[in-house]
Backbone bond lengths (Angstrom), bond angles and torsions (degrees), N, CA, C in turn:
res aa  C-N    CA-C-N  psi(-1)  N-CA   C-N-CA  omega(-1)  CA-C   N-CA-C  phi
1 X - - - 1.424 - - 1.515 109.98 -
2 X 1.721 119.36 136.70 1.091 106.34 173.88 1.890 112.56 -155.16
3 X 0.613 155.89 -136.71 1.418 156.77 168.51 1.630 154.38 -102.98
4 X 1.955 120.43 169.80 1.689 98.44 -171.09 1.720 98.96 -138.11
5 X 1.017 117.81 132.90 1.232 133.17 173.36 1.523 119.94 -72.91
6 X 1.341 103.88 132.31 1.450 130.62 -171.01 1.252 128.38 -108.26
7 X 1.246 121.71 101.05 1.353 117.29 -160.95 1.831 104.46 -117.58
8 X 1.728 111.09 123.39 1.364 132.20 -168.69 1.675 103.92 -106.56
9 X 1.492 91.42 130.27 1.726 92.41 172.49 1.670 88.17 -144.99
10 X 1.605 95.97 174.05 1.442 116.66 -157.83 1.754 84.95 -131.39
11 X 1.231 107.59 136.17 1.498 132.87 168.94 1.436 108.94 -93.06
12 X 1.448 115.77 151.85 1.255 108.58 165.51 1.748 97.99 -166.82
13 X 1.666 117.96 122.77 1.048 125.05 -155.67 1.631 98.17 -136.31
14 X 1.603 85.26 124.26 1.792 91.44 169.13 1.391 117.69 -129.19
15 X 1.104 95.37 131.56 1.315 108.12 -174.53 1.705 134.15 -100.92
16 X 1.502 140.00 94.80 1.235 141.56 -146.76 1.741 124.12 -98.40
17 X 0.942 119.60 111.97 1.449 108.09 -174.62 1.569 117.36 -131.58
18 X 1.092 90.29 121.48 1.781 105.84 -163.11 1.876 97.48 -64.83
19 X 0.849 106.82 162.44 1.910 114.59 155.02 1.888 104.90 -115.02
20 X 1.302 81.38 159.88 2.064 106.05 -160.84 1.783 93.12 -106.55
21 X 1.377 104.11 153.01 1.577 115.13 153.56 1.104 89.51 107.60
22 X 1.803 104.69 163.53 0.981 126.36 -154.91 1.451 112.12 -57.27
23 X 1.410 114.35 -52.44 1.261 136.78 -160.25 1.521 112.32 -65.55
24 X 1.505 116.85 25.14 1.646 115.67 -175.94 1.289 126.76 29.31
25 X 1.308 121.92 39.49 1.399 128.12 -173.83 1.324 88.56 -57.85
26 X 1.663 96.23 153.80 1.578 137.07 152.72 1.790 112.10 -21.60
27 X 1.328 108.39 103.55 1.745 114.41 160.86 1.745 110.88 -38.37
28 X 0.907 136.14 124.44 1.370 150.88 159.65 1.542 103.95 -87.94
29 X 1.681 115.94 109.34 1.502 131.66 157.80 1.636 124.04 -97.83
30 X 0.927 101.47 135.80 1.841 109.66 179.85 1.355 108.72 -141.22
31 X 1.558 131.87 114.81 1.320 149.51 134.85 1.270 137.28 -68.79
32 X 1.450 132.43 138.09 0.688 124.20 -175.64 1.429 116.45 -147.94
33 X 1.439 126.62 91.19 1.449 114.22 -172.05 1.898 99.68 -116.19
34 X 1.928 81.79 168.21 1.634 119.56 -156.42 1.770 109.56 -95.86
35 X 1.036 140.13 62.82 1.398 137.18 118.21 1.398 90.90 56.64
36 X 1.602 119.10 93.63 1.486 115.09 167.27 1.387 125.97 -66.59
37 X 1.445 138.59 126.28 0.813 125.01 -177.76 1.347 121.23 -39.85
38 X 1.821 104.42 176.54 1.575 96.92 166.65 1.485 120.57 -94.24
39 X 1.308 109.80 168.84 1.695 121.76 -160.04 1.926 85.67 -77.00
40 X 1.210 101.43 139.63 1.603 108.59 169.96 1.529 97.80 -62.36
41 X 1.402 110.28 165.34 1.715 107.89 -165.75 1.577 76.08 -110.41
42 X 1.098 161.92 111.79 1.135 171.58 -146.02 1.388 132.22 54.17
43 X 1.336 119.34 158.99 1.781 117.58 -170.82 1.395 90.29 -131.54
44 X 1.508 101.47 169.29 1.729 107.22 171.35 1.388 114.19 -67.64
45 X 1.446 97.57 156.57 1.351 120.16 -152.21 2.132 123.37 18.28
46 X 0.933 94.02 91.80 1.449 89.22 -169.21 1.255 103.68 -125.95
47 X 1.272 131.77 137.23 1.819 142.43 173.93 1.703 83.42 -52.53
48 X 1.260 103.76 147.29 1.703 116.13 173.48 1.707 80.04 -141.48
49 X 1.648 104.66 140.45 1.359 138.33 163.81 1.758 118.48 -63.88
50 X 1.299 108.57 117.92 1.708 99.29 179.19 1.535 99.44 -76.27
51 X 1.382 125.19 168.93 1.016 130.68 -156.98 1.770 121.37 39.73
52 X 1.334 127.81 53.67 1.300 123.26 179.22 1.236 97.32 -144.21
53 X 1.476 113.75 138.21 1.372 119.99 179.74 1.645 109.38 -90.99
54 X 1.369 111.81 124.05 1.351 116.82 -175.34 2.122 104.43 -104.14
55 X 1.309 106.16 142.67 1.458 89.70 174.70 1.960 97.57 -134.97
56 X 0.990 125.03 120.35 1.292 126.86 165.08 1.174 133.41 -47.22
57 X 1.575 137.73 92.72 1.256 139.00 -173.84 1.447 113.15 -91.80
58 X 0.962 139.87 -15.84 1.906 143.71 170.21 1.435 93.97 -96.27
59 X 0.982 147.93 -63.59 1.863 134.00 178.69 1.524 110.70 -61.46
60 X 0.960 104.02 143.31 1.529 127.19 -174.22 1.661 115.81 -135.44
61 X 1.063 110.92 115.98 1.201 142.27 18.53 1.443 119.31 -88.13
62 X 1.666 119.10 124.59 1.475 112.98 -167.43 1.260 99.91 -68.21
63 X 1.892 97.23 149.94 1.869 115.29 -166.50 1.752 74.05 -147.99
64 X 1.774 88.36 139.90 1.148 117.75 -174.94 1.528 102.89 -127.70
65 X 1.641 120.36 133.39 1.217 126.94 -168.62 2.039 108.44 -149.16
66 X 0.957 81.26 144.54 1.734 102.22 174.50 1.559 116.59 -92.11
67 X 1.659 137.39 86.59 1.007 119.95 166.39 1.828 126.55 -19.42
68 X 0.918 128.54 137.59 1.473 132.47 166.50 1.683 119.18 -89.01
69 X 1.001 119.85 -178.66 1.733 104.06 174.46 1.366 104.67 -72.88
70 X 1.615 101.89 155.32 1.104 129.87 174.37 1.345 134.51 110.40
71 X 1.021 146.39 -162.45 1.881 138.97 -174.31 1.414 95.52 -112.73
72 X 1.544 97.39 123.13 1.488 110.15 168.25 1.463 109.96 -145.94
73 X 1.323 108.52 161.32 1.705 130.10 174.91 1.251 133.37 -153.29
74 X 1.234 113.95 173.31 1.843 100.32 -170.18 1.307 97.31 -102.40
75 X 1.389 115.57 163.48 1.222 127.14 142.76 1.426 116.76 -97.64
76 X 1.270 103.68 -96.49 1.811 104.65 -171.89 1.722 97.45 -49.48
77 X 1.147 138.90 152.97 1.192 122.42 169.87 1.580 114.74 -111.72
78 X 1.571 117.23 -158.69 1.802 91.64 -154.01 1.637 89.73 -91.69
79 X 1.527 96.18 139.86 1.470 88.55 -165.19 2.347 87.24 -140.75
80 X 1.506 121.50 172.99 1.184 104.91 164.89 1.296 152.37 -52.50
81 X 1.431 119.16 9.14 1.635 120.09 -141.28 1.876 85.89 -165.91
82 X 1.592 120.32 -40.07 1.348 113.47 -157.15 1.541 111.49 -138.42
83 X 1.250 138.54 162.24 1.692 134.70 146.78 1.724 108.00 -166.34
84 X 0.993 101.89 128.34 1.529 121.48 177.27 1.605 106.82 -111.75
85 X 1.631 101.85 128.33 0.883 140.87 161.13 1.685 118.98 -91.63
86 X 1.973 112.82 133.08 1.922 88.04 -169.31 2.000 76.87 -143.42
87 X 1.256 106.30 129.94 1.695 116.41 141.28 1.561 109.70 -31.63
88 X 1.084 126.63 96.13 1.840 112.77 173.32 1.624 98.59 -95.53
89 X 1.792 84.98 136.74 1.095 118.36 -153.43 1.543 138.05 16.65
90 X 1.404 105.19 71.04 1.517 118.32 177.19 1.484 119.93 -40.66
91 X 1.128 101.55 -179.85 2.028 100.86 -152.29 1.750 82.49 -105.93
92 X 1.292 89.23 -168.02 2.094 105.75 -169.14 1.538 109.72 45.50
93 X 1.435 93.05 -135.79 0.939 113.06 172.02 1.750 132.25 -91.95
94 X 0.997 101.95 29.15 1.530 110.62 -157.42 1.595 94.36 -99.27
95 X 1.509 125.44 147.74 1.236 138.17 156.06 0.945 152.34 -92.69
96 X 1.648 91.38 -39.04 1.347 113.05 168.90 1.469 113.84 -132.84
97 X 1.413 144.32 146.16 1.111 142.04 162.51 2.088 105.26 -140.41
98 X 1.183 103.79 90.33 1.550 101.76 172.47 1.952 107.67 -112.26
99 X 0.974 79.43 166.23 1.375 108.36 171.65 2.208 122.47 -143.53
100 X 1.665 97.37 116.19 1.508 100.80 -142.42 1.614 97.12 -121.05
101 X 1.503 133.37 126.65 1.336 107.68 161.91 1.729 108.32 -112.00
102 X 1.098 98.10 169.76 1.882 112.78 -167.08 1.370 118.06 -146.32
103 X 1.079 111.05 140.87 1.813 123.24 -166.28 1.796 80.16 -115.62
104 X 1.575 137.66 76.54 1.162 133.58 -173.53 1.690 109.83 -79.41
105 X 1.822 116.70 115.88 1.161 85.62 -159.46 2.124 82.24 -130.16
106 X 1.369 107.58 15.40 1.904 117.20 -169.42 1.326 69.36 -155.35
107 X 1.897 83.20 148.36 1.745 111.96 163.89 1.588 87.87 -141.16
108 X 1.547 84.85 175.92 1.549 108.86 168.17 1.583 102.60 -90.70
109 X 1.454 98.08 153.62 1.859 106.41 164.89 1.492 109.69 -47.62
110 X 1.411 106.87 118.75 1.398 109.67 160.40 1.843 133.39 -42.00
111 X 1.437 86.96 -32.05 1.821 110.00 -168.06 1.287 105.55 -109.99
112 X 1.620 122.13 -30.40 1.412 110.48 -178.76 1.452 110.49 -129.83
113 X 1.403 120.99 1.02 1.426 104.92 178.83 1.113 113.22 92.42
114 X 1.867 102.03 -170.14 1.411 108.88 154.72 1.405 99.39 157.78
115 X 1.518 118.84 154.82 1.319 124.57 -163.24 1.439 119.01 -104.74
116 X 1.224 125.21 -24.47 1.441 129.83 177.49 1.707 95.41 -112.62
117 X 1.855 92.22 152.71 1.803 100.29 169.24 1.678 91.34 -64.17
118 X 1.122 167.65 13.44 1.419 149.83 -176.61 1.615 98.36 -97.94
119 X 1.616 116.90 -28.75 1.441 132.18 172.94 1.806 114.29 -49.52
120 X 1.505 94.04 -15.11 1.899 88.32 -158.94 1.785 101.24 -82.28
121 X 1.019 99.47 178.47 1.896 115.95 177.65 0.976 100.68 -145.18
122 X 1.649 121.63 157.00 1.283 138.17 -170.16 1.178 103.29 -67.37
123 X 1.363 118.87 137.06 1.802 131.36 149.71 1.210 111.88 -44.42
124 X 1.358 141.59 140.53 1.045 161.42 -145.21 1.518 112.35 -152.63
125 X 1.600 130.92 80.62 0.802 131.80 169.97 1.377 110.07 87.09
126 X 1.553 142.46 -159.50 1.074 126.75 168.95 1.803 134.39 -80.15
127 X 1.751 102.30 159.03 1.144 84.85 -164.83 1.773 122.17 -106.51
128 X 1.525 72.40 17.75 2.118 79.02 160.76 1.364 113.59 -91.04
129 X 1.221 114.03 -19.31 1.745 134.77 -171.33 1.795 84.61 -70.62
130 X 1.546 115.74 -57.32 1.590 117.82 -145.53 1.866 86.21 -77.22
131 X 1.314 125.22 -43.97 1.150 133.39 170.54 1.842 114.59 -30.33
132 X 1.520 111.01 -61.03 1.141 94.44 -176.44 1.292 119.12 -94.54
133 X 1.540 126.80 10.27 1.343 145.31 153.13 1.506 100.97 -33.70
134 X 1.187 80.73 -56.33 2.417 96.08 -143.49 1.682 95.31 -37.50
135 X 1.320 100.79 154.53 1.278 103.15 -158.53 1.497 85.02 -112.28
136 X 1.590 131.78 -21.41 1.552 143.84 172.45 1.735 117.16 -60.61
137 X 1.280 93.38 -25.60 1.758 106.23 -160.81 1.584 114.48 -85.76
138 X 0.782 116.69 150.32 1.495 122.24 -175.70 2.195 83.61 -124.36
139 X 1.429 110.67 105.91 1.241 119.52 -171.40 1.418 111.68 -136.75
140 X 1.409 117.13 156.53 1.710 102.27 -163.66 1.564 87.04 -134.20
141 X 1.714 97.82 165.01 1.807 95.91 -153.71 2.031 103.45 -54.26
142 X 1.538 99.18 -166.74 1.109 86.27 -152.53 2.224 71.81 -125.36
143 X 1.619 103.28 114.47 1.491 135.13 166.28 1.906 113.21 -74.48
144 X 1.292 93.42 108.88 1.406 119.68 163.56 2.250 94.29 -13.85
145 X 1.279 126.63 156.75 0.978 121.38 145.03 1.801 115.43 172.11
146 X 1.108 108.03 170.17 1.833 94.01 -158.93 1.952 72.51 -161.67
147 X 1.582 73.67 141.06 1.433 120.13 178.38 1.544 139.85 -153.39
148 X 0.956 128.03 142.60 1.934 124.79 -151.05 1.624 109.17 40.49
149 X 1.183 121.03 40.45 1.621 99.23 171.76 2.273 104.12 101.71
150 X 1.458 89.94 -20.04 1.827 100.02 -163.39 1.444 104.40 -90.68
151 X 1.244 116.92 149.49 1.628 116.85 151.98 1.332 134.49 -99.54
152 X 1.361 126.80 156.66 1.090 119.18 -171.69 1.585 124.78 -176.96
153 X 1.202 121.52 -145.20 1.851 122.89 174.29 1.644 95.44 -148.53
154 X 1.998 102.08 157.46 1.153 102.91 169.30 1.491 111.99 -158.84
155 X 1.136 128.58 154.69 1.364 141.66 -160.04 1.196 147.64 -157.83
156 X 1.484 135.07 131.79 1.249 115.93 -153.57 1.422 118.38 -93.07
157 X 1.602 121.94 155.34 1.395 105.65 -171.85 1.652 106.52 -122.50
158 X 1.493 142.74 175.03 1.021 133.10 130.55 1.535 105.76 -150.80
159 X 1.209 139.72 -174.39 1.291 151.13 -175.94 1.869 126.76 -71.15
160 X 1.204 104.01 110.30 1.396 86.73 -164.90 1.990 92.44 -110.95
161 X 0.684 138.88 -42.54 1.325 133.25 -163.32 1.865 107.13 -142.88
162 X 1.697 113.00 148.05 1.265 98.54 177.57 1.592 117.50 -112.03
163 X 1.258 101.34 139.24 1.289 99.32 166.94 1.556 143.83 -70.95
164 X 1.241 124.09 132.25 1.751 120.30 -169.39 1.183 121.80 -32.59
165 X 1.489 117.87 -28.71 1.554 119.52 172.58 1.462 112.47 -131.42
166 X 1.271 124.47 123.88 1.445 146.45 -147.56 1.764 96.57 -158.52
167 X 1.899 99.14 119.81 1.295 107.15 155.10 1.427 147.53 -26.92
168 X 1.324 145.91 125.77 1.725 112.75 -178.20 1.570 112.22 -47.94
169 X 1.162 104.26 -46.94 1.221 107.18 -174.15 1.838 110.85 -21.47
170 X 1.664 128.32 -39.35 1.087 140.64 -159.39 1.700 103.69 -77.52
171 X 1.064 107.94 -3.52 1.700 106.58 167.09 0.808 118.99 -81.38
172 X 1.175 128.09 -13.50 1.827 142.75 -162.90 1.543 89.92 -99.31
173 X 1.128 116.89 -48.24 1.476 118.47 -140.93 1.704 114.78 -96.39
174 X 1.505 112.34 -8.33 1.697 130.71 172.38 0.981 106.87 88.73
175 X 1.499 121.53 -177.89 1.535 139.73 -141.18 1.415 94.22 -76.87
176 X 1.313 119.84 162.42 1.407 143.48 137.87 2.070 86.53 74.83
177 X 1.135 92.43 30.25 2.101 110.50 142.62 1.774 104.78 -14.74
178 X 1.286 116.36 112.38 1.366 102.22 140.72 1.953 117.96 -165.33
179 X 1.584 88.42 121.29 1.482 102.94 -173.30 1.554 112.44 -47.64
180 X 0.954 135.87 135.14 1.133 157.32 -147.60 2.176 105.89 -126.29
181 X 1.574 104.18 -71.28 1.191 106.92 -174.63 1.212 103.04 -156.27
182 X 1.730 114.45 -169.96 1.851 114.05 160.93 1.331 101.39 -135.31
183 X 1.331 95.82 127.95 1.456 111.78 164.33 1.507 127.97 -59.04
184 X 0.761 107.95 -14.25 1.778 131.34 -153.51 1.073 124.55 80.50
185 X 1.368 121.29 -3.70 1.474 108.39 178.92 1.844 81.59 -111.77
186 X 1.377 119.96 -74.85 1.508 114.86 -171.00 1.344 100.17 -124.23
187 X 1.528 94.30 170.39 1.648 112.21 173.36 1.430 104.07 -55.24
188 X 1.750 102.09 158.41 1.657 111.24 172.20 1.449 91.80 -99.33
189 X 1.036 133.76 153.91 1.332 131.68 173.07 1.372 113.42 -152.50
190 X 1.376 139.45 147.18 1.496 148.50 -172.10 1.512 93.35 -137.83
191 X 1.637 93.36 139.69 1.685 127.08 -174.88 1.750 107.37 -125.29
192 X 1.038 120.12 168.57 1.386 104.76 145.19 1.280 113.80 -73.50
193 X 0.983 168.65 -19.87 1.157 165.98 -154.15 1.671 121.39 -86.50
194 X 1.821 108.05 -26.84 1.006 114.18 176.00 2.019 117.84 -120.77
195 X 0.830 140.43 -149.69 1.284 143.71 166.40 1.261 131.69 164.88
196 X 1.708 111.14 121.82 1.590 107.56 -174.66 1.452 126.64 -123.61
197 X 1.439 123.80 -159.21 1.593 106.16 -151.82 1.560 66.35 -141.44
198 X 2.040 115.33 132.27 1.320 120.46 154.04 1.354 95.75 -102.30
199 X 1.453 101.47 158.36 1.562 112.46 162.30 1.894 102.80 -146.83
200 X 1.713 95.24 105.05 1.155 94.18 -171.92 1.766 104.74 -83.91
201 X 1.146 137.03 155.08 1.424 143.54 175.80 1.591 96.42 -123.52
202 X 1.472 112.34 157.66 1.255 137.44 -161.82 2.118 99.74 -119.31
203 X 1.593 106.82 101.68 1.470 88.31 -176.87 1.205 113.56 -79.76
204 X 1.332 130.18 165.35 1.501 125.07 -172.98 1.449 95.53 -87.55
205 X 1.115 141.43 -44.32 1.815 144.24 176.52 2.209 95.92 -39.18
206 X 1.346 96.24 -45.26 1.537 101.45 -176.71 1.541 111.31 142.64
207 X 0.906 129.21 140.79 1.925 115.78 154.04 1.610 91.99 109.48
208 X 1.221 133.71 -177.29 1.509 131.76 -148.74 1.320 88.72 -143.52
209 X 1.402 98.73 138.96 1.879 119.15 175.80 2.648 93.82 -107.73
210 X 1.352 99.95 128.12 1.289 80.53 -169.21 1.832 89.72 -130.45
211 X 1.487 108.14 131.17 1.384 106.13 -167.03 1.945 94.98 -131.19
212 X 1.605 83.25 118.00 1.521 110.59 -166.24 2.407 105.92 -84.39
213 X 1.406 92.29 127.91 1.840 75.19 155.63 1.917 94.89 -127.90
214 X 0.649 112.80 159.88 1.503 147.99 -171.55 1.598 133.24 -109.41
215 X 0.946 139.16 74.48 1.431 117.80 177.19 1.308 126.46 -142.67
216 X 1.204 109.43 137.49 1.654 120.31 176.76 1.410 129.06 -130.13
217 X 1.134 88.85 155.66 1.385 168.93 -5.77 1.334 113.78 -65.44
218 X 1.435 126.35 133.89 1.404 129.43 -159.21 1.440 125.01 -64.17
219 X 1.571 119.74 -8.11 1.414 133.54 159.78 1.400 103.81 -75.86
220 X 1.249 119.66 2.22 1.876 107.71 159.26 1.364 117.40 -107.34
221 X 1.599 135.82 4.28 1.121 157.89 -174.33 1.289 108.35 -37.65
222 X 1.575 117.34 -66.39 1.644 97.85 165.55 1.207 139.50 -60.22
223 X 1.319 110.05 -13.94 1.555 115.22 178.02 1.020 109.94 -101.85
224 X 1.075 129.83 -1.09 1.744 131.78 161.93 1.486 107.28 -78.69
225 X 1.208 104.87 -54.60 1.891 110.24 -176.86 1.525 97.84 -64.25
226 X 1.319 128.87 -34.53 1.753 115.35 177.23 1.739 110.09 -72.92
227 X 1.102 114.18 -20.35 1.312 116.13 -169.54 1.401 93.74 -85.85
228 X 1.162 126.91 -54.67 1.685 120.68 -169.16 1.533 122.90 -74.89
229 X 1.682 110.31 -16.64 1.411 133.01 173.19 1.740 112.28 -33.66
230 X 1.597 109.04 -71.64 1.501 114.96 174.08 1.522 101.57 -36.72
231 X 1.566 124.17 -59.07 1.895 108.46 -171.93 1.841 111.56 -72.21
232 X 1.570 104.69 -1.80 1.676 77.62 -152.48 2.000 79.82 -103.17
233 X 1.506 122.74 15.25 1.410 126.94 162.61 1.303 131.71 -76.14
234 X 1.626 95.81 -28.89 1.609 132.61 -175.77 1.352 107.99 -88.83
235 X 1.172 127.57 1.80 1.451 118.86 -163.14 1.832 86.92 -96.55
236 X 1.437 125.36 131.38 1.459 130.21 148.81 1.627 123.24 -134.88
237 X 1.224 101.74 135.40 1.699 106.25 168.22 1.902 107.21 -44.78
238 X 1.222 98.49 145.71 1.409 110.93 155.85 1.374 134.06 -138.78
C-alpha cells in the first residue's frame, strides 16, 4: 500500500464594469478572490516528528493525532478519501507496520479483480458487510468495537484465493493476491503473507469512517497491532 498527490491552487477573479452615458462617469471595479485552501498537514512519504500533533485538513472527517515514541512517516499522505501512517523501519522481523484511514467509496471485483483504479465499481452498501462477503478473503467474524467517540465492528483479514486479474503491484506482495481498493497512490491488496485489522465506524452525518492497521508479514501480526496501538489510542475526531 502506498499513496496520492494533491495539488492546491488559489483563484483570483476580477471582475470590471465600465458605466454608460454621456457624462463619462466614473469606471466601477469589483474583485473578488478565493481563500486558498489549507496546506495538507502531511505529503507522501514524509519523516513525521514523535511527539507532534498532526491534524488532517484534506480528509474528512478531520482526525487529529499525537505521534507516540519512536520513528514514523507517512505514506499515502493526508489527502480527501485516504492517509497512511507507517512505523519506519520496524524492529525483528517485521516489514511493515502501518496504520491507514479511508473514506472507501470503489472496490475491486470480489470474483475477478482488476488491474487499474479504472477496474473498481461502486461500494454497495457497507463495507464490513462487502468484507465478509468476499469470497477471496480469509476474514474472521466481525467484533462489536468503538473508537474516537464512534461505533462500530472490526475484523481481521488476509488473502485466501487469487483473482484472474490482479495489479502488478501483486508480484511484490505473494500468493493468493487480492486487490481490495485504491488509495490513490496504489492498490490495498492482501496475500497470505500479510494481514490486517479493519475497523469500520458508522459516521453520525452518514457514510463510514474505516481505520486500517496493516502488517507484514502476517506471523508478526501481534506485534504489529502492539506497536501501532499507542497511535491508533491517539487518534480523535475534531
Amino acid at each position: 500500500m502506498n499513496p496520492v498527490r494533491v495539488a492546491v491552487a488559489a483563484v483570483l477573479l476580477g471582475v470590471v464594469m465600465s458605466g454608460c452615458g454621456g457624462s463619462g462617469g466614473p469606471t466601477a471595479a469589483t474583485s473578488t478572490s478565493t481563500a486558498s485552501p489549507a496546506a495538507p498537514a502531511f505529503s507522501d512519504y514524509q519523516g513525521l516528528r514523535s511527539g507532534r500533533t498532526y491534524t488532517t485538513t484534506a480528509f474528512r472527517p478531520s482526525i487529529r493525532f499525537t505521534l507516540p515514541p519512536g520513528t514514523w512517516s507517512s505514506e499515502v499522505g493526508d489527502t480527501a478519501t485516504d492517509f497512511t501512517v507507517a512505523v519506519h523501519d520496524p524492529p525483528g522481523g517485521m516489514a511493515q507496520a502501518l496504520l491507514a484511514a479511508h473514506r472507501v467509496q470503489q472496490v475491486y471485483d470480489p470474483q475477478n479483480g482488476g488491474r487499474i483504479p479504472g477496474d473498481r465499481v461502486p461500494l454497495r452498501g457497507s463495507f464490513a458487510d462487502w468484507l465478509q462477503r468476499h469470497p477471496r478473503l480469509r476474514v474472521t467474524a466481525p467484533r462489536p468495537a468503538r473508537l474516537m467517540g464512534l461505533s462500530g465492528v472490526q475484523m481481521d483479514v488476509s488473502g485466501r484465493s487469487q483473482p484472474p486479474r490482479v495489479p502488478e503491484e501483486c508480484s511484490k506482495t505473494g500468493s493468493d493476491c487480492v486487490p481490495l481498493f485504491y488509495d490513490g497512490f496504489d492498490p490495498v491488496t492482501y496475500a497470505r503473507s500479510n494481514r490486517g485489522r479493519f475497523i469500520v465506524l458508522k459516521l453520525p452525518s452518514g457514510g463510514e469512517l474505516v481505520i486500517e492497521q496493516f502488517v507484514e508479514p502476517a506471523a508478526e501480526f501481534s506485534d504489529g497491532l502492539r506497536l501501532l496501538r499507542p497511535l491508533l489510542q491517539r487518534l480523535q475526531l475534531t
